[in-house]
C-alpha positions in Angstrom: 156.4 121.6 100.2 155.7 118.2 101.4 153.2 119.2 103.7 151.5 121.1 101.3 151.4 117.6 98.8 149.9 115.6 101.8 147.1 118.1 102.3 146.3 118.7 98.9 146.2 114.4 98.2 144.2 114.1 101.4 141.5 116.7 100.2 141.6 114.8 96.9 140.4 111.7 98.6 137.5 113.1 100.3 136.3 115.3 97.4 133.0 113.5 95.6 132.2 111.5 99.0 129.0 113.4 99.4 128.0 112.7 96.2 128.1 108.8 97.2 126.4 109.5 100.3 123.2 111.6 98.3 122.6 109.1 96.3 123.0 106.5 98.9 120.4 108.1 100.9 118.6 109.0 97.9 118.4 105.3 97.0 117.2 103.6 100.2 114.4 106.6 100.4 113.4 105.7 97.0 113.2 101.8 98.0 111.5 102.5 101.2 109.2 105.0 98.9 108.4 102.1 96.6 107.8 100.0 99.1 104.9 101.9 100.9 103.5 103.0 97.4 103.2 99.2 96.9 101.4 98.0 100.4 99.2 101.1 99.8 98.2 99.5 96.5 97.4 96.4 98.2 95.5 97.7 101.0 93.3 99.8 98.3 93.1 96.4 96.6 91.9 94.4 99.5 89.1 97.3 100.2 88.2 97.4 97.0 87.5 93.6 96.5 85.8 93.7 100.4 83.6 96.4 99.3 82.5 94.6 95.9 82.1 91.6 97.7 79.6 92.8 100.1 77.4 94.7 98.1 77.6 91.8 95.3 76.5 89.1 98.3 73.8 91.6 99.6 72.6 91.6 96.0 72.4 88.1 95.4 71.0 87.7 99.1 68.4 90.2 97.9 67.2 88.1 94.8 67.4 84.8 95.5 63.7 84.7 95.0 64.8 85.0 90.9 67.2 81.4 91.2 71.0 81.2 91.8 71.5 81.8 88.4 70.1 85.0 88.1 71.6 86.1 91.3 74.6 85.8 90.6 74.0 87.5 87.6 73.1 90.4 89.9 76.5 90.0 91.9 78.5 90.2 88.8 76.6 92.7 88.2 77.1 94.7 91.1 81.2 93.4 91.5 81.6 94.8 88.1 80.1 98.1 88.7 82.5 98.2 92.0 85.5 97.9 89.6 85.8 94.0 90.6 85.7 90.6 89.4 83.3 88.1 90.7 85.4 84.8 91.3 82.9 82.4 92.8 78.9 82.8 93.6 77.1 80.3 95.3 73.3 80.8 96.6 71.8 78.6 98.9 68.2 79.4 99.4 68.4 82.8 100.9 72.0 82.5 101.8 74.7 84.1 99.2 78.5 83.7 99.3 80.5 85.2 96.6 84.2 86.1 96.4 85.3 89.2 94.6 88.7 89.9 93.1 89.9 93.4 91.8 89.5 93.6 88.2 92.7 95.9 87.7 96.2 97.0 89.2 99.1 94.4 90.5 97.5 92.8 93.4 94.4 90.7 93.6 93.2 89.4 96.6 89.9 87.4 96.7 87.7 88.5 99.4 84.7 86.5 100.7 81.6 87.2 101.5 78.4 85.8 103.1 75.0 87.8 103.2 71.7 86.6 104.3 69.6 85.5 107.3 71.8 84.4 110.8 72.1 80.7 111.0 69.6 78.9 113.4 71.3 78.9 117.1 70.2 76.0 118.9 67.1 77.3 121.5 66.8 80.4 119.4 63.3 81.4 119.6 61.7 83.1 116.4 62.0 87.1 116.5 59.5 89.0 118.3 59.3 93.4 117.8 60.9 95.1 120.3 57.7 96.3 122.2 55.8 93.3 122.3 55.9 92.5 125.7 57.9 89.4 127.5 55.4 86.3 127.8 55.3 86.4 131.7 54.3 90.0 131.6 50.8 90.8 130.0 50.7 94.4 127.7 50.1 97.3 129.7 48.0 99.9 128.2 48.7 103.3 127.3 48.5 106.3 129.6 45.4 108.4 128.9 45.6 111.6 126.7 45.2 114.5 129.3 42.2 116.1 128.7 41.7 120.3 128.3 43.3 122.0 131.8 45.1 118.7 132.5 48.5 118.2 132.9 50.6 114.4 131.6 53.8 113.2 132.6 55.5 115.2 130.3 54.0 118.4 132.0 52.1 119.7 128.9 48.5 119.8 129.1 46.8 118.1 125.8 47.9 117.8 122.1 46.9 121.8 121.5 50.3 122.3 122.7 51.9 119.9 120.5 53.4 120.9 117.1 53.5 118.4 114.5 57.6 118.3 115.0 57.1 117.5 119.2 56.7 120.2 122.1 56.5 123.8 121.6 54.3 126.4 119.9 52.3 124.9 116.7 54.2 125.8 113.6 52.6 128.2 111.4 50.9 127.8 108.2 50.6 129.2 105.1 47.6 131.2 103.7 46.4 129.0 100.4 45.8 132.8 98.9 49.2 133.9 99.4 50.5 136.8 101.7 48.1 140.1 102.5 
């Protein structure tokens, strides 16, 4: 009968030690659950004011012409329509900085942001298009269209066989009086 005792009192102990060990595990996935809802909340925080903060600098950049103080009436403005707050606006001539802060929720970072023209590099020359041609080199001048019977570089003989949409047959068009 003893042995029966020790085995019944050493079933006893263990009995409710899973329990323990489910909530155990059930509490640290809840903390580590918490704890990625939270940096999620931040990063959509920090996107948030980032995105409010660029549009509301590109805003101001954009109407500078109208004074600082009604561009950064337009980046509040803007920030506000992005769900943010606009903490600081400063416009230099054509040059806007703001900082935007998330108008709701736990976190709020402030995010700069700086829209305008580049700054002056030193032996920057001003901007020229893209085909205007390099001072040493004087514009050449356009290939010739080829003529009736007359093949161009790009093998097809004259603008006939041109559609309005590039190469191939013309594209067909409608009858003003409607179908036959």
């Amino acid at each position: 009968m003893s042995r029966e005792v020790r085995g019944a009192a050493a079933v006893s102990r263990d009995r409710g030690s899973a329990t323990v060990w489910a909530v155990l595990v059930a509490t640290v996935l809840g903390a580590v659950f918490g704890g990625v809802l939270l940096l999620g909340q931040a990063v959509v925080a920090r996107h948030r004011a980032a995105a409010a903060a660029d549009l509301a600098a590109l805003a101001a950049a954009a109407s500078w012409a109208h004074g600082p103080e009604a561009a950064c009436a337009t980046a509040r403005r803007v920030a506000r329509a992005q769900g943010a707050a606009l903490a600081a606006c400063r416009v230099e001539g054509e040059v806007a900085e703001v900082t935007a802060r998330p108008a709701t929720g736990p976190f709020t970072p402030g995010i700069r942001a700086r829209a305008g023209p580049p700054p002056e590099a030193p032996g920057r020359q001003d901007w020229a298009p893209q085909d205007a041609a390099p001072p040493d080199r004087a514009p050449q001048a356009a290939p010739p269209e080829p003529g009736p019977g007359q093949r161009g570089p790009s093998g097809l003989s004259g603008p006939s066989e041109l559609g309005p949409l590039g190469p191939g047959p013309p594209l067909a068009r409608e009858d003003p009086q409607g179908p036959p």
